[in-house]
N, C-alpha and C positions, 0 to 999 in steps of 0.2 A: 516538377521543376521545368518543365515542357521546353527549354530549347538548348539548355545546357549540351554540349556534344565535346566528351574527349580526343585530346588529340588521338588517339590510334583507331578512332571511327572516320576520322576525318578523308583518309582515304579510300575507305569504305564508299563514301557520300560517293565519290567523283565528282567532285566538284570541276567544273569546264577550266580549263587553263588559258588565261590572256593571254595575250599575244605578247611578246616581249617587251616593247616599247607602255604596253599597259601596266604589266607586271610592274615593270620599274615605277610607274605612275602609283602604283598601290602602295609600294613599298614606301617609295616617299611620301606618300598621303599618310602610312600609320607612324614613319617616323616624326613628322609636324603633329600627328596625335598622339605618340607619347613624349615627346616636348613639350608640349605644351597644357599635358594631360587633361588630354579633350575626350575626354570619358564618363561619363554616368552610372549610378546603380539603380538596380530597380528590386525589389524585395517578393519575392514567395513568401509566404506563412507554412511554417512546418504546427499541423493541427495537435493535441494533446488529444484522445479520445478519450480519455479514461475523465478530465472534468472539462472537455467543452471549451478549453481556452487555445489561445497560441502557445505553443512552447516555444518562439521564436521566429524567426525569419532567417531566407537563404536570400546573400548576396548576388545577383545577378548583374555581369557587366553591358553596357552599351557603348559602342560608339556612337561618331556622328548622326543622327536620325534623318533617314534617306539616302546615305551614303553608302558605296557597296563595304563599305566599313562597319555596316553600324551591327552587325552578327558579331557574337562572341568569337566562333569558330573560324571567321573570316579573321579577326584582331591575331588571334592565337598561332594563326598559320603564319602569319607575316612575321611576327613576333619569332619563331621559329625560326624562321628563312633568313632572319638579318640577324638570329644568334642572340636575343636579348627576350629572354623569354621569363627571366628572374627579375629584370628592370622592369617589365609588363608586367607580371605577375604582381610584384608588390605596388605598384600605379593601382591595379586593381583593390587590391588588399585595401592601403589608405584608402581610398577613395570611397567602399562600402563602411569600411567603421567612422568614417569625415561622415558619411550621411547618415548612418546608423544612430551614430549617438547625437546629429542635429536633429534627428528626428522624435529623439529621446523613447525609440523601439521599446517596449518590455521584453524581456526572456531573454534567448540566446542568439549569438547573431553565426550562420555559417557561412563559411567563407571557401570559397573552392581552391585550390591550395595546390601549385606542382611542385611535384619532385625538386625542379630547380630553382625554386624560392626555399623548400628545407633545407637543401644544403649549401645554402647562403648563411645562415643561421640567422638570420634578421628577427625573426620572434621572440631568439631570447636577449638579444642585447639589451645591455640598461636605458639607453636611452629610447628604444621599441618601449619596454615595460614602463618607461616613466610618461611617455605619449600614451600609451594607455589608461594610466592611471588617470591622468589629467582630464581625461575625457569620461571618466567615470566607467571604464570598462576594464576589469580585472581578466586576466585570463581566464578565470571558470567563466564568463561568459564568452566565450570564442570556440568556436568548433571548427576546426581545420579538416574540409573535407582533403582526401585525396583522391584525385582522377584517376576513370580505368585504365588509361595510357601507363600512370608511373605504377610500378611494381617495388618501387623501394625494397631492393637487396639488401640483406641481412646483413650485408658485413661494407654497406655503403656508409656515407656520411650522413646522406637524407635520413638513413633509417635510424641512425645514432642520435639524429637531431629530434625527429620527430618521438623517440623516445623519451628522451631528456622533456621535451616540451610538454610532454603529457604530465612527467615529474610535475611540471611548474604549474600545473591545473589546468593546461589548455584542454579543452576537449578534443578526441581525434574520432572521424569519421572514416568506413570505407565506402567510397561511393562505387554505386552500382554493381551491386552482389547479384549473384547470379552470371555475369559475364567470363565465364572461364574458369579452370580450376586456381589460377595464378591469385584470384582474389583471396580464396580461401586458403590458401599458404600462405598471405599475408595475413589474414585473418587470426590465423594460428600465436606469428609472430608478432606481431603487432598487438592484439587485445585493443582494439581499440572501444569508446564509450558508443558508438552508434553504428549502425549496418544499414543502410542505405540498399533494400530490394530496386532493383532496376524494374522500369516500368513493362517492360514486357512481361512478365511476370504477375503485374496487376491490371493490366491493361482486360477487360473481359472477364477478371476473374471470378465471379459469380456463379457466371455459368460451364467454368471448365475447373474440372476434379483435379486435374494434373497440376494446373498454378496453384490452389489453395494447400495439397502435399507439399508442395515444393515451399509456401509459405510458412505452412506448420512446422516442417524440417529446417529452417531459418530461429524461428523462436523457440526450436527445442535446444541447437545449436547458440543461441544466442545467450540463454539461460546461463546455459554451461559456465558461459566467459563472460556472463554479468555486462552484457552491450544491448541496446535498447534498440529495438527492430522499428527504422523509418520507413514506410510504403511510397515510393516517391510515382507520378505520374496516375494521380485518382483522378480519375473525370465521369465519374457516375455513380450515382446516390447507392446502386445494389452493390457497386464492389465498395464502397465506405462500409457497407453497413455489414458485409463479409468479412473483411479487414477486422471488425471490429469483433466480429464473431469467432472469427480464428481467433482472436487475442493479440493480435497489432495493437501497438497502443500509440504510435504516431503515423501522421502520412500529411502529405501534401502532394496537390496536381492544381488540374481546369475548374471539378467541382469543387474546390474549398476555396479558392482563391486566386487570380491572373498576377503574376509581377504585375508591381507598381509602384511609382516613382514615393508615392505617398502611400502604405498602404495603410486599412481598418486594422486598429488594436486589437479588435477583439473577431472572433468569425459574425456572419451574418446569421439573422435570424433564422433563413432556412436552414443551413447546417447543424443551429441548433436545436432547432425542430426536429430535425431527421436522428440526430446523436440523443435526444433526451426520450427515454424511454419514462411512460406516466409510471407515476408510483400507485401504488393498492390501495382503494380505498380503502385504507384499514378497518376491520370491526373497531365495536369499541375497545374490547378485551385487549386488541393488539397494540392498540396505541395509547394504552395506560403508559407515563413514562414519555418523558423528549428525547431524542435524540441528543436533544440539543445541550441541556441540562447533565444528560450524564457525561458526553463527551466534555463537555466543560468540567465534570465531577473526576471528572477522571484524568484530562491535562496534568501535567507537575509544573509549576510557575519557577520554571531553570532560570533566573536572571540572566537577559541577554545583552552582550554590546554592541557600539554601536560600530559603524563599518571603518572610523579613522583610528578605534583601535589597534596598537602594535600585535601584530604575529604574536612577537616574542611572549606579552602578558597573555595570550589567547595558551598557549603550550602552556605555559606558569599552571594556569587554572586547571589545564588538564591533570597537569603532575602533580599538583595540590590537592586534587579531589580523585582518587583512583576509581571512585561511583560514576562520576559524571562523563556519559558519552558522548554528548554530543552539546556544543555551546551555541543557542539562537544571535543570528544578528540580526540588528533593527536598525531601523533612520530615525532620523532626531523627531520623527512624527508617529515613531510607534508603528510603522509598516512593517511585516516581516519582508526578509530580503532572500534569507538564507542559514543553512546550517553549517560548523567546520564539526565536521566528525572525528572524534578520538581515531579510531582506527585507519581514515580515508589522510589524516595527516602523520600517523606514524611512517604510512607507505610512501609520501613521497618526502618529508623533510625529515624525517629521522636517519637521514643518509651523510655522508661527510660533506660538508663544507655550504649543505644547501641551509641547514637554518643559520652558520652565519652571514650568509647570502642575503635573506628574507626578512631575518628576524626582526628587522627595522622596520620592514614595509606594512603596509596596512592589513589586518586581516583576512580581507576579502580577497585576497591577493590566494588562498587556496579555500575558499568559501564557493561550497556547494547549492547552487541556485536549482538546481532542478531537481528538487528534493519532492517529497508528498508534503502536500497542502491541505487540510481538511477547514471550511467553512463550518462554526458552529450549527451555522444552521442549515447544513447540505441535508438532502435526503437521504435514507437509507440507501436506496440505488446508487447513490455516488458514494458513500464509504464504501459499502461492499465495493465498489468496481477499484476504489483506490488502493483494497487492498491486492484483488486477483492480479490489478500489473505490478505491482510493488517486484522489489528485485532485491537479493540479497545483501545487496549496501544498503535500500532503502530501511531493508528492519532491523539494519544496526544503528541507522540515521535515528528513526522517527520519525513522527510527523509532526510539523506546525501548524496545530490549532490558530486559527486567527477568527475574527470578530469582522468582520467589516474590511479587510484587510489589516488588522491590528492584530499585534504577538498577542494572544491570551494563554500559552503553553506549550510543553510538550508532550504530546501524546507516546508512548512505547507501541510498535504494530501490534505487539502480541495482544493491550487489552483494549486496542481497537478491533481485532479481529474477535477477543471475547463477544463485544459486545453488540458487533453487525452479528453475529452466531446470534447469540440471543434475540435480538429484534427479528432474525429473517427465520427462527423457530417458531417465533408468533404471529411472521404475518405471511406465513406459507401454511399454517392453518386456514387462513379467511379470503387468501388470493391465487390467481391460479402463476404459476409461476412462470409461462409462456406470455399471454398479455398484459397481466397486471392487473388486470381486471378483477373485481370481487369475486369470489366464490360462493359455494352452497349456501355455508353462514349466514354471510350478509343479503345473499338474497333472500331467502327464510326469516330472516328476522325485521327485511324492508317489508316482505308481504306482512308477515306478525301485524306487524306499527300499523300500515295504512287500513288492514281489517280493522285492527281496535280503532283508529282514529276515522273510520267511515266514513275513506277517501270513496270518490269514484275514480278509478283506473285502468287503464288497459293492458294485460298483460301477454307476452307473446311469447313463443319458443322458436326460436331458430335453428336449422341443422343442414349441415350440406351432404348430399345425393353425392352418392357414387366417391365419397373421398375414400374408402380404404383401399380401392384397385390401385386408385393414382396416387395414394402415398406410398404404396408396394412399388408400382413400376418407378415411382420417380427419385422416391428417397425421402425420407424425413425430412429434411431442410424445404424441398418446395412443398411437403404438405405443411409443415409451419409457415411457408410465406401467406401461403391460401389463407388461412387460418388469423392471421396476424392482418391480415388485409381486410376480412372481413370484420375483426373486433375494430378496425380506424375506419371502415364505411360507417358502423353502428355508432361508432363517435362523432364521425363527421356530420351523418341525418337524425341522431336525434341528440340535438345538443344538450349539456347539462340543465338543469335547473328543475325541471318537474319528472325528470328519467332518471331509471337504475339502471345499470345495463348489469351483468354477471357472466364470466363463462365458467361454467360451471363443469366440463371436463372435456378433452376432445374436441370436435366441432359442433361441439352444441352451445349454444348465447340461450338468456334470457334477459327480457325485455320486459322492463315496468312503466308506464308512461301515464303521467297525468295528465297532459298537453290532448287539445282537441284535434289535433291533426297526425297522431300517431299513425291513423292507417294511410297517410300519403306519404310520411316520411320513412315509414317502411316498404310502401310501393319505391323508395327510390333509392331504398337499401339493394332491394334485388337486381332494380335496372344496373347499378353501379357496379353491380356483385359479377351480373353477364358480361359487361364489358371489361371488368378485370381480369378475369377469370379466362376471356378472350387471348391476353397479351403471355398468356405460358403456352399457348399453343402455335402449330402453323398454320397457317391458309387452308390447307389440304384436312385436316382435323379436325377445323373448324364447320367446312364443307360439310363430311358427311357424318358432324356433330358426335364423332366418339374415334376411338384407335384401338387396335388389338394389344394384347397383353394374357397372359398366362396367370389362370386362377389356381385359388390354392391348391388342386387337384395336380397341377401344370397341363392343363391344357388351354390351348387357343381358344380366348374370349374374344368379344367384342365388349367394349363399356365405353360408356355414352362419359360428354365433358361435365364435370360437375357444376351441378344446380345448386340454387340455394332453397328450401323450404319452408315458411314459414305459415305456425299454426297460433291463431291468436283471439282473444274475447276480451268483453269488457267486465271487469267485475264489480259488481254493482253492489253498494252498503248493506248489510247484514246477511248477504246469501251466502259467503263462507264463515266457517270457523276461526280454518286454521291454513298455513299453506300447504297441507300435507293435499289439503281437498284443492287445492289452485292447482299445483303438479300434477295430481291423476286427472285435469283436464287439457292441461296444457299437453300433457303426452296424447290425451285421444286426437287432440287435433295438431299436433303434431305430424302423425301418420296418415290423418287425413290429409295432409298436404302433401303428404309424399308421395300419393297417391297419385296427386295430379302430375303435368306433363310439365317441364322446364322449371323454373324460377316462378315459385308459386306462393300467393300468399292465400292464404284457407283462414276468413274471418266466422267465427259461428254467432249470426245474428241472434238468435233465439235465446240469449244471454243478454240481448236491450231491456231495459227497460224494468 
């Protein structure tokens, strides 16, 4: 969220104090800016990781640009100082959903929200909800964060309103978890739908044990009370890709996105590069069967309406049909929008006096927008991951199967998770399940084919030196990054079209290659391999090219920084059978590479020709 700052950091900062005669000049400068509501928003993207999209945008305010006004934290102190910090607050408010919905944003829009705008009650009055509706934004799309400053007491009016508000669908946030134990006693009371990790806490977190505990203790915590863990403040690709590994399923910072007056709908290609993990080349065997097809087989076609139906007929259908959980809305073009859940509107309008409140107003008015979304034609990797974040409203929801963005059904989680079981039973036979890469199978069966079809090819064994000392000393995770780094070199230099690549267990690849330049582009596997391999070390290890560490015995070794070795030939039409005879070669020169010193490649020419 990068410069957002609560008021009760505010005197933290110490910011310098003007001289008197200034002060008053400041004061008057934010009072002609909120007169005249001479303020701007600019929008962060809060990322989805689980499919790669926005889940929304956080409202950031500005003043005047170049002005010593134009800081949030600067507006908010003065705001303070002259007593009108509710009059500002909602200035801010309007003025992010005025741009939010001219900008016609998808997802959810958040809104940073103080204590003394809740207990104005301005949210829920009719005329607040019917300026909402007008602009095409229902309460379930608004997320009201609250600042680490307010602590909203249990038995205040903020805390009564911010209650109620949730009743009416609004979404409630805590922003900036981790700061104090005062957050998580609101946490308690409150339940609110999202938890907001404060960036110190993600800031580096890749490389420090203690932030990722303290993350994991957040979403074990969050589970509990059914609230959806934001990573706020990401600015580098290895804590995204950490985040995502703990089981974070949203974030936003510097790397996914800068506020901006206008921002991209969608993330940029790099992010989605870095979030899309390749799918398996499946054997054949595995991917008998679409995905696409059964999931479609398997939707139930729930007739949806559309979003200017009444509440009231939306409840009708429920209490009509005592099977049907959950009713799809769509727009007059067949888009899904969203779900109302049986159970998620027993809890807030089956209470006195709220469905005769509502029951006039439109559906969408407690329609759940941030429901699971499944693409008919998504990959297997993306259902499985839609269903690992999925949350316990989501599998009494379901999901919304769509087409192209079009309702095609309702999926139930339960015989979606049948059926990624199923699929990820048959293609964790054929693929390894750390890079996605082919396994024994498909490698075996690629040599089979190109024997019988009497390809010339070259075939090479890859393996890395010295990795079980440094997965002991270091941990599992950096010897998967090692690992993981070297199956995206083998991608990156020998690109598809006439190569297999396969890892086949461990740190061991293999390499099929038709292409005439296989042995330079594995020459430039290794150089890539040294200089990556470089950046998990320091200066000082690099030096004198290894570190001590304790072998299995426990005593004091030395072990050198790991090498890559590669053993490789060309296999030439009709001199093998089978691949069992390409393997007991590939292993001989295998070890002759190992043999040699560093980052070696051991071609055995006596296989030409």
């Amino acid at each position: 969220m990068g410069d957002k700052v609560p008021f009760a950091a505010m005197a933290a900062i110490a910011l310098p104090l003007p001289p008197v005669d200034a002060e008053a000049d400041l004061l008057s400068a934010f009072h002609e800016i909120l007169d005249r509501k001479g303020v701007h928003t600019v929008f962060q993207p809060v990322l989805d990781l689980r499919n790669r999209s926005f889940h929304g945008f956080e409202a950031l305010i500005r003043g005047p640009a170049g002005s010593p006004l134009e800081r949030p934290d600067r507006l908010f102190d003065c705001a303070r100082r002259s007593g009108r910090v509710a009059e500002f607050d909602r200035l801010c408010v309007q003025t992010g959903i005025e741009a939010f919905a001219a900008a016609a944003l998808p997802g959810h829009l958040f809104l940073n929200v103080t204590e003394a705008l809740f207990d104005s009650g301005w949210f829920a009055l009719e005329p607040t909800l019917r300026w909402l509706q007008e602009r095409g934004l229902p309460p379930s799309r608004l997320v009201l964060e609250l600042l680490e400053s307010d602590s909203l007491a249990e038995d205040t009016q903020a805390f009564t309103a911010a209650r109620f508000l949730r009743d009416l669908g609004y979404g409630l946030a805590l922003d900036d978890l981790g700061q104090g134990f005062g957050r998580f006693a609101l946490w308690k009371r409150l339940r609110p739908r999202y938890l907001k990790v404060d960036r110190s806490y993600t800031a580096d977190l890749a490389s420090d044990p203690f932030k990722a505990a303290f993350v994991r203790s957040m979403l074990l915590l969050a589970e509990a009370s059914q609230s959806v863990v934001v990573a706020e403040g990401v600015e580098s690709e290895r804590d995204l890709l950490t985040l995502r590994e703990i089981g974070v399923s949203m974030a936003q910072g510097y790397f996914i996105a800068r506020p901006q007056s206008s921002p991209a709908t969608e993330p940029g290609a790099h992010t989605r590069e870095v979030l899309g993990n390749p799918q398996p080349a499946l054997h054949a065997l595995a991917s008998r069967g679409s995905i696409e097809q059964s999931v479609l087989g398997l939707a139930r076609p729930i007739t949806p309406v559309q979003p200017q139906v009444k509440l009231d007929h939306v409840l009708r259908m429920l209490e009509q049909d005592p099977d049907l959980t959950s009713v799809p809305i769509v727009d007059g073009l067949g888009q899904a929008l969203g779900i109302i859940n049986r159970y998620v509107v027993a809890d807030r309008l089956f209470r006195p006096h709220v469905r005769d409140l509502f029951g006039n107003k439109p559906c969408t008015l407690v329609m759940s927008s941030d429901v699971l979304r499944l693409d008919a034609k998504s990959s297997l990797q993306q259902a499985s991951s839609l269903i690992a974040d999925s949350s316990y409203r989501h599998a009494t929801e379901g999901v919304l199967v769509t087409d192209g963005g079009q309702y095609r059904g309702l999926l139930l989680v339960g015989d979606l998770l049948r059926l990624v079981t199923e699929f990820q039973v048959q293609a964790a036979r054929y693929a390894n399940p750390l890079t996605l890469l082919p396994g024994n199978v498909p490698i075996n069966d690629c040599i089979d084919r190109w024997l019988h079809e009497e390809r010339l090819f070259a075939a090479a064994y890859a393996d890395i030196d010295n990795f079980k000392p440094f997965n002991d000393k270091f941990g599992y995770r950096m010897g998967d990054e090692i690992i993981l780094m070297l199956a995206d070199l083998l991608r990156t230099h020998l690109p598809p079209g006439e190569q297999f690549l396969a890892h086949i267990g461990g740190d061991d690849f293999v390499v099929l290659s038709g292409s005439r330049d296989w042995e330079a582009q594995l020459q430039a596997v290794l150089r890539a391999f040294e200089a990556g391999v470089a950046q998990f070390f320091e200066p000082a290890v690099l030096e004198q090219k290894g570190y001590w560490s304790e072998n299995r015995r426990g005593d004091a070794m030395f072990f050198p920084v790991p090498t890559l070795s590669i053993g490789a030939f060309v296999v030439n039409p009709g001199h093998f059978d089978s691949h069992r005879e390409v393997a007991n070669v590939l292993a001989e020169l295998k070890r002759a590479a190992k043999r040699l010193p560093g980052n070696a490649l051991f071609v055995d020419r006596r296989r030409y020709g």
